[in-house]
ZAMARGU-4260 file (C-alpha; in steps of 0.2 Angstrom, whole numbers, plus 5000, padded with zeros to 4 digits):
<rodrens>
0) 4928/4886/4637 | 4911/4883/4647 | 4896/4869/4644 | 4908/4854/4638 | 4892/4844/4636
5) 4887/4856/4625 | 4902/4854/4612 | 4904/4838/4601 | 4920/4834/4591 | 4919/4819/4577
10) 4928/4803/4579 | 4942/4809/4567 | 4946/4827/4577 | 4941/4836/4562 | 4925/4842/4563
15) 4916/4852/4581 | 4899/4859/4584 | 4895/4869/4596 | 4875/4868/4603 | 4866/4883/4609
20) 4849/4877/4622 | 4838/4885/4637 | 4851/4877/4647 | 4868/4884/4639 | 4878/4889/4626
25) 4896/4883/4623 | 4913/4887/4617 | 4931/4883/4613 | 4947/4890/4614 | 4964/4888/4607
30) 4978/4882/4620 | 4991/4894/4613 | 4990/4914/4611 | 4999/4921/4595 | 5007/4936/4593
35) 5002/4940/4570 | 4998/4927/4558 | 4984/4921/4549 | 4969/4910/4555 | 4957/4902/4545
40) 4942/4893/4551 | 4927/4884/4541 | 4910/4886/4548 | 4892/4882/4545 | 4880/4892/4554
45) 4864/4889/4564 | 4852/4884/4550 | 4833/4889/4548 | 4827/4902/4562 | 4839/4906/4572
50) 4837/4925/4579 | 4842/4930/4595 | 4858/4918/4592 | 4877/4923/4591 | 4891/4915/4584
55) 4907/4922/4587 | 4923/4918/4580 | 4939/4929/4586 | 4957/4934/4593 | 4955/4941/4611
60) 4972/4946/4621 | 4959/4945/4637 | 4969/4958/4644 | 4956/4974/4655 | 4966/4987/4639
65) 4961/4970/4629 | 4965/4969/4610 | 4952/4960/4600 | 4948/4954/4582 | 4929/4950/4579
70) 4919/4939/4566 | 4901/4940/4574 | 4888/4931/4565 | 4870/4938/4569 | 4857/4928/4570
75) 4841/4928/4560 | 4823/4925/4555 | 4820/4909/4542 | 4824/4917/4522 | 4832/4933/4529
80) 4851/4938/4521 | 4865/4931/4536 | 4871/4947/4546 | 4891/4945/4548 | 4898/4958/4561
85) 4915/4962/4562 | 4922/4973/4577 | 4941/4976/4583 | 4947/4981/4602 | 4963/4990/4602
90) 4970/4994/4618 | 4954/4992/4626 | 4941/5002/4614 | 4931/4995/4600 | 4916/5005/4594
95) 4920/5001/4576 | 4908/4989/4571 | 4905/4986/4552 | 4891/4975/4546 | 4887/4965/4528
100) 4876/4954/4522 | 4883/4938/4517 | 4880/4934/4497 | 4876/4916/4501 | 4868/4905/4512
105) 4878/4903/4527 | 4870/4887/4534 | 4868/4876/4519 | 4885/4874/4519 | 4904/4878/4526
110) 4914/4893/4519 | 4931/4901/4523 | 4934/4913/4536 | 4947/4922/4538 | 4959/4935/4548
115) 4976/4940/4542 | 4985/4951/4555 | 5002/4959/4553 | 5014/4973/4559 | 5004/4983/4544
120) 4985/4978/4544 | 4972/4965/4548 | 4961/4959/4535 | 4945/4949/4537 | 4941/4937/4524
125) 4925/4928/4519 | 4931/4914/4505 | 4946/4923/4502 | 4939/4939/4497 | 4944/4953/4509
130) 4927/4962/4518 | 4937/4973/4530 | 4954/4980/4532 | 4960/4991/4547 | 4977/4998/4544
135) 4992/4999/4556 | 4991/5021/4560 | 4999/5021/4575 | 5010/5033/4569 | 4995/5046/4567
140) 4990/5042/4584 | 4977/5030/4578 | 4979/5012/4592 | 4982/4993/4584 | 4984/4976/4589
145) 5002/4974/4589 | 5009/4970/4608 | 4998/4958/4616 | 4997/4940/4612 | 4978/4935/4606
150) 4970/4915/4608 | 4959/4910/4598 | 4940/4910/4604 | 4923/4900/4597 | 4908/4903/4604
155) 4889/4901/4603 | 4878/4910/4613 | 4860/4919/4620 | 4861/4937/4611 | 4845/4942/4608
160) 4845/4956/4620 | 4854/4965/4603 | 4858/4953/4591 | 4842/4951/4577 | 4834/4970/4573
165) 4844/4978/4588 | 4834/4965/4600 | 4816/4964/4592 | 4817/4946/4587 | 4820/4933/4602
170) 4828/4916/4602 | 4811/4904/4600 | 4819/4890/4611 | 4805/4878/4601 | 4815/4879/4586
175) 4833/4873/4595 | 4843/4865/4599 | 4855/4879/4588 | 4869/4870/4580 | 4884/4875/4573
180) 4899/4865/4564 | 4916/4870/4563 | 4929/4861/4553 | 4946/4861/4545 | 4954/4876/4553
185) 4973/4882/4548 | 4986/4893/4558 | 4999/4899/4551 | 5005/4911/4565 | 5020/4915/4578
190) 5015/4904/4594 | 5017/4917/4607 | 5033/4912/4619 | 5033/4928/4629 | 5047/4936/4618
195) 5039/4950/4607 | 5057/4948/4597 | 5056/4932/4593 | 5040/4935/4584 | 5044/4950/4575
200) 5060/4939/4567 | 5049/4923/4564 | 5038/4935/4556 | 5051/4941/4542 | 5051/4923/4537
205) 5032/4919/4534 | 5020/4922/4518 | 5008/4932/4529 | 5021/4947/4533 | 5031/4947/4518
210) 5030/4965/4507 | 5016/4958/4496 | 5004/4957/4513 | 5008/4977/4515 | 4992/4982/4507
215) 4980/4972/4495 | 4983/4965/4478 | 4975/4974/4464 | 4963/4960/4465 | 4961/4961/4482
220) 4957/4978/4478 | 4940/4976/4468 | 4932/4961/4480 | 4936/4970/4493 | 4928/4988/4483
225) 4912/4976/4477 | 4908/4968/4495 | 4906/4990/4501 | 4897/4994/4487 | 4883/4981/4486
230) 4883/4971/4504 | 4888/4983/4518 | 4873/4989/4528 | 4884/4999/4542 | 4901/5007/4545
235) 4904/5016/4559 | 4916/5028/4550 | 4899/5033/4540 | 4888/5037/4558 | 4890/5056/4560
240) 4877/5054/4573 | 4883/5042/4584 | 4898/5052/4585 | 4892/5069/4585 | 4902/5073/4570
245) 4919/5069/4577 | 4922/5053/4569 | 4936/5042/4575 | 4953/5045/4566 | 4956/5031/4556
250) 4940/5034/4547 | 4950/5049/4536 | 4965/5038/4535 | 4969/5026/4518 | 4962/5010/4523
255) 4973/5000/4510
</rodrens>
């Protein structure tokens, strides 16, 4: 996307990086939008200090009423638990950030993540266990991801006006370059041909839309139950005070 010199692919195609300096960040982007499916990306993040840093993997429709699916990984000072953000625009709006930490270290190796998005929910998924689900409730007035096309967007970048402690802890340029790896990505999704149809009756036909991706599995369930109980850190539907007590919708709505 920007700072070509700043991205390095392996001989074999398989492997990317992506190099965060005083001079630039960088970033890459599918050539083809999608319209549902399911994308999985390996990553390894910035190792050792690496606060003030963001690296961001996600769906955007880049549309002004945009939709957008975010994985934000939320740099952080050496020995600290690994913020993972997650964020979702739909037609437009987001303000519904969630927050975890990760149960492993993020940088010493690459792990699985994950968005399935359908007619009927989008899940994020770290290693295959779900973190986040946001439910299709259009039909209780609630807005989802479900008419524009999304690409699919890397990127590593200066965010230290917000990123580590709400902005106290700035990138310390002595300890770059920030480096991180990607690897072994799958797409299992409708390639977007400009026919909203076509999709739809693609869709009927894939593992990711089927009756079983309705809702999680009963074992979905209790991951998914574990990662909120003992690794989420903020949920927007639980700040009364940011909304003054008149908290979005889809926060009293099942969200499986």
């Amino acid at each position: 996307m920007w700072s070509p010199s700043h991205v390095n692919t392996s001989a074999d195609g398989r492997t990317r990086s992506l190099k965060l300096d005083q001079e630039s960040g960088s970033g890459f982007a599918s050539n083809q939008m999608f319209l549902f499916g399911r994308i999985d990306m390996q990553i390894k993040l910035v190792p050792g200090y690496s606060a003030g840093t963001v690296v961001a993997f996600y769906l955007t429709s880049d549309q002004p009423n945009r939709d957008e699916i975010d994985f934000e990984f939320l740099g952080n000072v050496s020995g600290e638990p690994y913020i993972l953000q997650t964020n979702i625009y739909a037609d437009g709006f987001d303000n519904r950030e969630e927050r975890i930490y990760l149960w492993f270290d993020p940088t010493k190796d690459f792990h699985n993540y994950s968005v399935l998005w359908n007619l009927h929910q989008i899940v994020f998924m770290v290693d295959w266990i779900p973190i986040r689900v946001y439910r299709n409730h259009a039909d209780k007035g609630v807005a989802y991801p479900r008419w524009q096309p999304m690409g699919i967007k890397i990127s590593l970048w200066n965010g230290d006006s917000w990123a580590t402690r709400g902005g106290k802890d700035k990138i310390d340029w002595s300890k770059g370059p920030f480096i991180a790896s990607f690897k072994d990505y799958k797409i299992d999704a409708c390639v977007w041909n400009g026919n909203p149809r076509f999709c739809r009756a693609e869709s009927s036909t894939n593992w990711w839309h089927k009756h079983s991706y309705n809702t999680l599995t009963p074992i979905q369930r209790r991951w998914f139950k574990w990662v909120r109980l003992h690794h989420m850190i903020y949920d927007y539907c639980q700040d009364k005070n940011r909304f003054q007590n008149k908290l979005p919708k889809e926060c009293s709505l099942p969200k499986y």
